[in-house]
Structures are given as structure tokens and as C-alpha cells.
C-alpha positions in Angstrom: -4.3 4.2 -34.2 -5.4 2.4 -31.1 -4.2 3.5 -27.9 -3.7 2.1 -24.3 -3.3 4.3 -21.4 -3.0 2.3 -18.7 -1.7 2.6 -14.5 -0.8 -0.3 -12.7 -0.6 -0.9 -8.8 0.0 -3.3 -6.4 -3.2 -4.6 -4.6 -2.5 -5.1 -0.5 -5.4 -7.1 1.2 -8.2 -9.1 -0.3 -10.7 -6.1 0.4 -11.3 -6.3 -3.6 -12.5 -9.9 -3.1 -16.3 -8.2 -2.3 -16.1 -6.2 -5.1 -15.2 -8.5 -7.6 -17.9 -8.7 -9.9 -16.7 -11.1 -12.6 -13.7 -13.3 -13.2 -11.7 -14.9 -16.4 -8.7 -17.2 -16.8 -6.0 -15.8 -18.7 -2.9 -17.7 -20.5 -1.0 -15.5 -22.4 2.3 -16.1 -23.8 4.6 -13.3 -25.7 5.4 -14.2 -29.6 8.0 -10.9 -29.1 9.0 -9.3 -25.8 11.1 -6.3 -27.7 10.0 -3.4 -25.4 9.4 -1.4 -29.2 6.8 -3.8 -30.2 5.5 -6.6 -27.8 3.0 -9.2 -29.1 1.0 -11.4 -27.6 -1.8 -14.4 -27.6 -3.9 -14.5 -25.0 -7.1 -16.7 -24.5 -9.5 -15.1 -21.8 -12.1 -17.9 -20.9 -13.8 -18.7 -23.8 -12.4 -16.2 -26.3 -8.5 -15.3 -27.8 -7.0 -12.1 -29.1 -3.9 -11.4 -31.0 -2.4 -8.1 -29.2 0.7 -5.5 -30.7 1.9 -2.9 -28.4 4.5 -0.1 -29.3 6.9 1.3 -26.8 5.5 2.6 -23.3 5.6 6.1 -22.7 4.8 7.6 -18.9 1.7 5.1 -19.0 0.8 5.4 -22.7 1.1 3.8 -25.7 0.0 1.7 -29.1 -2.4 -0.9 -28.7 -3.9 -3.1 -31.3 -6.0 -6.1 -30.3 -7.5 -8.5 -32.8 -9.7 -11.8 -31.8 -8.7 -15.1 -33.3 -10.0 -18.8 -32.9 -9.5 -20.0 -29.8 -7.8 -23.1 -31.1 -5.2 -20.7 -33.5 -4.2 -18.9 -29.9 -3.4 -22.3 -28.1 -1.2 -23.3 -31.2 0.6 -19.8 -30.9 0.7 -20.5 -27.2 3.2 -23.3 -28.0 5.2 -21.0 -29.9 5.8 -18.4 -27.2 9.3 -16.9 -26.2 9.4 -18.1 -22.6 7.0 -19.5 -20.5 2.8 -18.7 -21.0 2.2 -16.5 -18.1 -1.6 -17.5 -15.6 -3.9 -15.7 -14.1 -7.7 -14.9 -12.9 -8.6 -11.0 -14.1 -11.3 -10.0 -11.6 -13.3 -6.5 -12.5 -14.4 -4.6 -9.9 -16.6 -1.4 -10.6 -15.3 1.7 -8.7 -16.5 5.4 -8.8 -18.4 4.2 -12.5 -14.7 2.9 -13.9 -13.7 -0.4 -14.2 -10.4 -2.6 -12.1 -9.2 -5.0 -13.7 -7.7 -7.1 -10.8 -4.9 -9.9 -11.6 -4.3 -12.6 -10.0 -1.1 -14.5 -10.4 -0.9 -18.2 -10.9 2.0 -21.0 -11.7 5.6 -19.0 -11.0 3.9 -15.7 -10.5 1.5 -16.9 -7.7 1.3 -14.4 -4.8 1.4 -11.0 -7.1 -2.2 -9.2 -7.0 -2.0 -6.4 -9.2 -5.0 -3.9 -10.3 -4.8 -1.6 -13.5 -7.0 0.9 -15.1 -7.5 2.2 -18.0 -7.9 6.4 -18.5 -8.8 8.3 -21.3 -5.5 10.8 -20.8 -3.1 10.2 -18.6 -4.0 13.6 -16.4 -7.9 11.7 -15.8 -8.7 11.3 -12.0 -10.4 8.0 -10.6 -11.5 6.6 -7.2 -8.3 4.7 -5.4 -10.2 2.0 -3.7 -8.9 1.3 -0.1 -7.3 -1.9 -1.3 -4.7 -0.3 -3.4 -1.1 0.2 -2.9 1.9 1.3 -4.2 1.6 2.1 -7.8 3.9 0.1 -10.2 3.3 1.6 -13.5 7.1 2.4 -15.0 8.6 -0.8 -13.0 9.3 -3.2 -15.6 9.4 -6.0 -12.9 5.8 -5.7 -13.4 5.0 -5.8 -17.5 3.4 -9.3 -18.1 5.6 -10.0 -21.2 8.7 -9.5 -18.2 7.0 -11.5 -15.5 6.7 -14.6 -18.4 10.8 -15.1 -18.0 11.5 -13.5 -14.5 8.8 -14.8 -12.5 7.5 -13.3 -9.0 8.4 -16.3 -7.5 11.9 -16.0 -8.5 12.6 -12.7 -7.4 14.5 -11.9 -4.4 12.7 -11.4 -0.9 12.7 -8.0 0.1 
């Protein structure tokens, strides 16, 4: 069984900007949001991936990720539950691990996040100076949410 153990955090400044080394447009819209089992198409640049999650727990869970033809994603795209959420995913190499930094276009422009992915959830890393608050278990922050309750709708703090 494939699994994702993943930690999410905000990203406060643009000091990742230098260590960006590569970046990839993303549209990605959910075929099920149920928390149990999410799925989702997504085409990243010139490639596209079917992708079925099970229920997150702490920062863990199920992940299976399957490439498809780019041109069967865009038709799934259409067949989304909500809107098909945009971004840029920058990777920036840190202390020999890889950020994957997000950045948020369309309704969600203005959220920068950076996740990472571990072997266990006990693993240590680098935090780069750019990071901030971490955002794992806030479901504000889980794509498949941010598709119907977009940043740009959410109250100002």
C-alpha cells in the first residue's frame, strides 16, 4: 500500500524565491472530496496523474497515484466537484530533502504554502528560514478544501 506522510506550513517571505530550483503548473480538480477517500486529476506541466487518498491521520495516510493521458485528465477536469484549483509547485532542495513550495493562483492567490514529505512522521529536517506556522491538521488548508472555500474568500484575520 502506498503511503503519504506529509507536513504542511505556511511560507512568510519570498526568501524561497532563491532557492527555487524548478517550477510546474498545476490544475487539479477533486472527482470526490469525502475526507475517507479523496480523488483527484491533476496535470503538472506536461504530464497528469489520477491520485486516491484515504483518511488523514496526524500527517499520514494512503496514497495511490497513477499517470494518465494528459488529454483524459483535462476531460476529468470538467467533471470536478467544485472549482479546479491553480498553482506553480516550486522545489527547493534543503539539508538533501526536497520543498515542495505552492503557489496559489485564481481564488486562492496570495496563499504560499511549503510541504514535505518524511519517511515516518518522528523524521527530522532542515526548517528553512522562510517557513512559518505549520498547518498540517487545518483543514482550511487541504487542496480538495481550498477548491470550494477559496483563500480569497476567507475572512481577514
Amino acid at each position: 500500500m502506498g503511503i503519504e506522510i506529509e507536513r504542511k506550513f505556511l511560507v512568510a517571505g519570498d526568501g524561497w524565491r532563491q532557492q527555487a530550483a524548478s517550477q510546474t503548473r498545476f490544475s487539479q480538480g477533486y472527482l470526490s472530496r469525502d475526507p475517507a477517500r479523496t480523488v483527484r486529476v491533476r496535470v503538472a506541466g506536461e504530464r497528469a496523474f489520477l491520485t486516491i487518498k484515504g483518511a488523514t491521520t496526524g500527517a499520514t495516510r494512503a496514497e495511490f497515484e497513477y499517470e494518465v493521458p494528459v488529454a483524459d485528465a483535462q476531460q476529468l477536469l470538467t467533471l470536478a466537484d467544485g472549482p479546479v484549483v491553480e498553482k506553480i509547485r516550486h522545489l527547493c532542495e534543503i539539508g538533501g530533502m526536497t520543498w515542495e513550495v505552492d503557489e496559489f493562483l485564481g481564488a486562492n492567490a496570495g496563499l504560499v504554502v511549503a510541504e514535505i514529505e518524511l519517511q515516518s512522521e518522528a523524521q527530522a529536517f532542515t526548517r528553512p528560514g522562510w517557513l512559518g506556522a505549520e498547518v498540517t491538521g487545518d483543514a482550511r488548508y487541504v487542496n480538495a478544501n481550498l477548491a470550494v472555500q477559496p483563500y480569497g474568500s476567507w475572512p481577514v484575520a
